[in-house]
N, C-alpha and C positions, 0 to 999 in steps of 0.2 A: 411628410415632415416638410413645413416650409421652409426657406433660403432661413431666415434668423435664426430658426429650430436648429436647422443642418450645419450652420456657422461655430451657435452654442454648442453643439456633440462636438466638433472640431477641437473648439478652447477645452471643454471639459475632458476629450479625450488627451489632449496635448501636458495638460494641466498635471493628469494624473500620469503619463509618462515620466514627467520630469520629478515626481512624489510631493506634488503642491497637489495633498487632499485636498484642504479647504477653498484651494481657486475652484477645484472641480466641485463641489458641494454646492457650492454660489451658484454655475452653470447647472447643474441637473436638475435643483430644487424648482426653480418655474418650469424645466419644462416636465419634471415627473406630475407636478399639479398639473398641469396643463392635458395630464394622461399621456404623455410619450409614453410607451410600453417599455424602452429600451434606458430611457433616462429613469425609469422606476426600479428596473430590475439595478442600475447601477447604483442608484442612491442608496438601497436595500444594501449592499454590499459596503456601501462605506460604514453606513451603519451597524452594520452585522460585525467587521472588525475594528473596530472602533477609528476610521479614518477619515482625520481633520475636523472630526467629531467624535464625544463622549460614546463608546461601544452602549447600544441601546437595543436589544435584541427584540423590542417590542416596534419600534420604528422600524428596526428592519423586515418582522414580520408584515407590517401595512404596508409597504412597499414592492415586498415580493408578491406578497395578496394580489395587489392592484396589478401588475404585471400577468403573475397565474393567472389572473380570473380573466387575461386575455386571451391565455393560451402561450405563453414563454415557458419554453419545457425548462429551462435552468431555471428562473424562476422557483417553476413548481415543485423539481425537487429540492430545493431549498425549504421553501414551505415545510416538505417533508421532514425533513432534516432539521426544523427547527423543531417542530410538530415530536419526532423521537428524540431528540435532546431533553424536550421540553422549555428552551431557551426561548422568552419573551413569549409563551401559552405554557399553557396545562399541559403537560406532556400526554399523547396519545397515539399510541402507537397506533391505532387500527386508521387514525387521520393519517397517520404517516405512512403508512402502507399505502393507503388512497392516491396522494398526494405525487408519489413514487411513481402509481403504475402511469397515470396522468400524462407524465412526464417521459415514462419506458415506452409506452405506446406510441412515441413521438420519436420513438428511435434512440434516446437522449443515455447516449452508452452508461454516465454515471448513474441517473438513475434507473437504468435495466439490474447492473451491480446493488446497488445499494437495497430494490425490492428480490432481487436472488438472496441477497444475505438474509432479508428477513423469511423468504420462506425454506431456506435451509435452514437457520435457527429457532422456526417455527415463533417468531416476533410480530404483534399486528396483524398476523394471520398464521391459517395452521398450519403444522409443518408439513413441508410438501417437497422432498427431493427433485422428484421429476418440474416440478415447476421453475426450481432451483435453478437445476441444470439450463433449462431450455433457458431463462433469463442472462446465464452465467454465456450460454453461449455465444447471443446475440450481443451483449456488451464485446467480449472476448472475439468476437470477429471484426471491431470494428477497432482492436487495440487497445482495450483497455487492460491495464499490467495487472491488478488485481484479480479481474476476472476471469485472464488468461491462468492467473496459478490455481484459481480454486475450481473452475472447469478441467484444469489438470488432473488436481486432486479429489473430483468427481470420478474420473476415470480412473486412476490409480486405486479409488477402494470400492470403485462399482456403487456406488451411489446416482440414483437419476438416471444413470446409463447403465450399462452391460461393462463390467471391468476390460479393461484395456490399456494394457501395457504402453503401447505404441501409441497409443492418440494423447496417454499424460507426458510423455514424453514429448510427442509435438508441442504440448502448450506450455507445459515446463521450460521448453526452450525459448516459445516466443516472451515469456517474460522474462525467463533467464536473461534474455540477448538486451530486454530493459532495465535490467540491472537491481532485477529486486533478487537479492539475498532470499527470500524464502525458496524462490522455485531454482535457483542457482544453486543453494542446497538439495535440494531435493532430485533436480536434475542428477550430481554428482553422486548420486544413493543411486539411481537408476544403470548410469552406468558402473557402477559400484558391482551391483547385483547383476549388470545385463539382462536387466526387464525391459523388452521393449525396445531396446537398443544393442548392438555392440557389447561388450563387455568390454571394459578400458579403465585401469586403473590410473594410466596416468592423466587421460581426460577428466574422470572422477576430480583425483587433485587440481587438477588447475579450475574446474565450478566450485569446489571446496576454499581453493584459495581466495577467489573473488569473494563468494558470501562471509569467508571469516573477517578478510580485510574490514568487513562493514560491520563486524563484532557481532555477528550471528552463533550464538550459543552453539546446535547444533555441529554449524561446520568446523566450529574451532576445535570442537571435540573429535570431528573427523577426522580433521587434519590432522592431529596430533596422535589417532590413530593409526592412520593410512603411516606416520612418520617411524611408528615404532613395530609396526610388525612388516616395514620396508616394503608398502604393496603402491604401484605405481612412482615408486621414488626410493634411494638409498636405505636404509635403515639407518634412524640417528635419534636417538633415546633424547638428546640437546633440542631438538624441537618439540619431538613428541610432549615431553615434560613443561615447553615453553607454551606452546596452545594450547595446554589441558589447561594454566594454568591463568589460562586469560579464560577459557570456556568456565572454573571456576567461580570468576568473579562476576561472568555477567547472566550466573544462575545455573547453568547445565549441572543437571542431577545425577548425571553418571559420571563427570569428569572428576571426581573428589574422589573415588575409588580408584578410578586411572592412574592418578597421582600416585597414592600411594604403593599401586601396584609394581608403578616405575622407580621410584624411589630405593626398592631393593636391588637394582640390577645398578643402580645410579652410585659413583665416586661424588666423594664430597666436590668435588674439584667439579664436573656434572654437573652437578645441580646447583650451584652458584653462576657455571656459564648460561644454565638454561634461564635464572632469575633473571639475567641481565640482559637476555634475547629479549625474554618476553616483557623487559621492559621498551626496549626499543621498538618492540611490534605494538607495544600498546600506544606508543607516542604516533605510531602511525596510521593505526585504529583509528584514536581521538581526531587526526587531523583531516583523515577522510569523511568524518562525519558531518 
């Protein structure tokens, strides 16, 4: 890249700091024609979310194209990824699997994830666990939080691998510890049960409490378990009642029956203070979101 090229990446990089799409559009455009690899793959992206320009998902196709066909592993799974949306092509998954592995082979952690999903789904190609697993791994070693929970729960039901307790709890934890709500639940079930881990119910509740905070159906329903048959915390039928009644609203298929079943042991006085918990937890639900 020449001094002018390297000047341009500067403005266009600064441009797009400060959220002036269109100065950076003006800078990438001559030099993505010119074939910068790097000014391609970013033009493609203003493109792709419609920024300081009309979202054009066919422009951003020609532009990741031109980048891929350099060899730009983000790039190419974009391709991919446009390729299985079908956004701005024909949708086609077996392109998008292509596209994917291109891009996994090059180390490129999202799409090692992105072609695991598809051969654990058996999508663009057939389905294949163990292939699953090995892609879920090598993204998951390198931190990716998705891949860490579903390499978890590779291990947890022996899928791709030999079941094991202890190895879904290690990667349960590494995404627990990023903050995704699935494996935060999940983790809390582990030590719930003491698969794999300790058995700790009050540990349980507090990865129950994080995933419900983020309004994860499952843990809300935990929680509100763990709260009425007092396992790792007090017994208080006022919460139990208050998280079932959030885990209600945001679909959990067992918390409607919970409900009810507390409802008998519940004073009217109860269940009017549990309404007005679980209003103030939901305010703080929405605000964490």
């Amino acid at each position: 890249m020449g001094k002018d090229s390297e000047q341009a990446g500067i403005r266009a990089d600064e441009a797009y700091e400060r959220g002036d799409y269109e100065a950076a559009l003006a800078e990438l455009r001559p030099l993505a024609e010119a074939g910068e690899e790097w000014a391609q793959y970013n033009l493609a992206t203003l493109y792709d979310h419609g920024r300081g320009v009309k979202q054009n998902h066919e422009e951003a196709m020609r532009w990741y194209r031109a980048a891929a066909d350099k060899g730009d592993a983000m790039a190419q799974n974009n391709v991919g990824a446009l390729y299985e949306a079908g956004d701005g092509v024909e949708r086609d998954l077996e392109e998008a699997a292509r596209w994917y592995r291109r891009a996994a082979e090059q180390g490129y952690d999202t799409a090692q994830f992105n072609l695991a999903l598809m051969y654990d789904n058996g999508t663009g190609v057939a389905g294949d666990p163990v292939e699953a697993a090995g892609w879920y791994r090598l993204a998951a070693e390198q931190g990716h939080l998705g891949a860490q929970y579903n390499f978890g729960q590779m291990y947890d039901e022996g899928q791709g691998v030999a079941q094991d307790h202890v190895e879904a709890v290690k990667w349960y934890r590494l995404a627990a510890d990023q903050g995704d709500p699935d494996a935060q639940c999940s983790l809390g079930v582990k030590l719930h049960e003491g698969l794999g881990v300790a058995q700790d119910d009050g540990e349980a509740m507090r990865w129950y409490r994080l995933a419900a905070e983020q309004g994860h159906g499952g843990a809300l329903y935990n929680l509100g378990i763990m709260y009425e048959r007092g396992q790792g915390v007090e017994r208080d039928l006022v919460q139990a009642r208050a998280w079932n009644l959030l885990a209600v609203e945001v679909g959990n298929e067992n918390a409607a029956g919970q409900l009810e079943g507390l409802a008998g042991e519940m004073s009217f006085e109860q269940i009017a203070e549990a309404e007005r918990l679980a209003e103030k937890l939901r305010v703080k639900i929405v605000a964490a979101d």
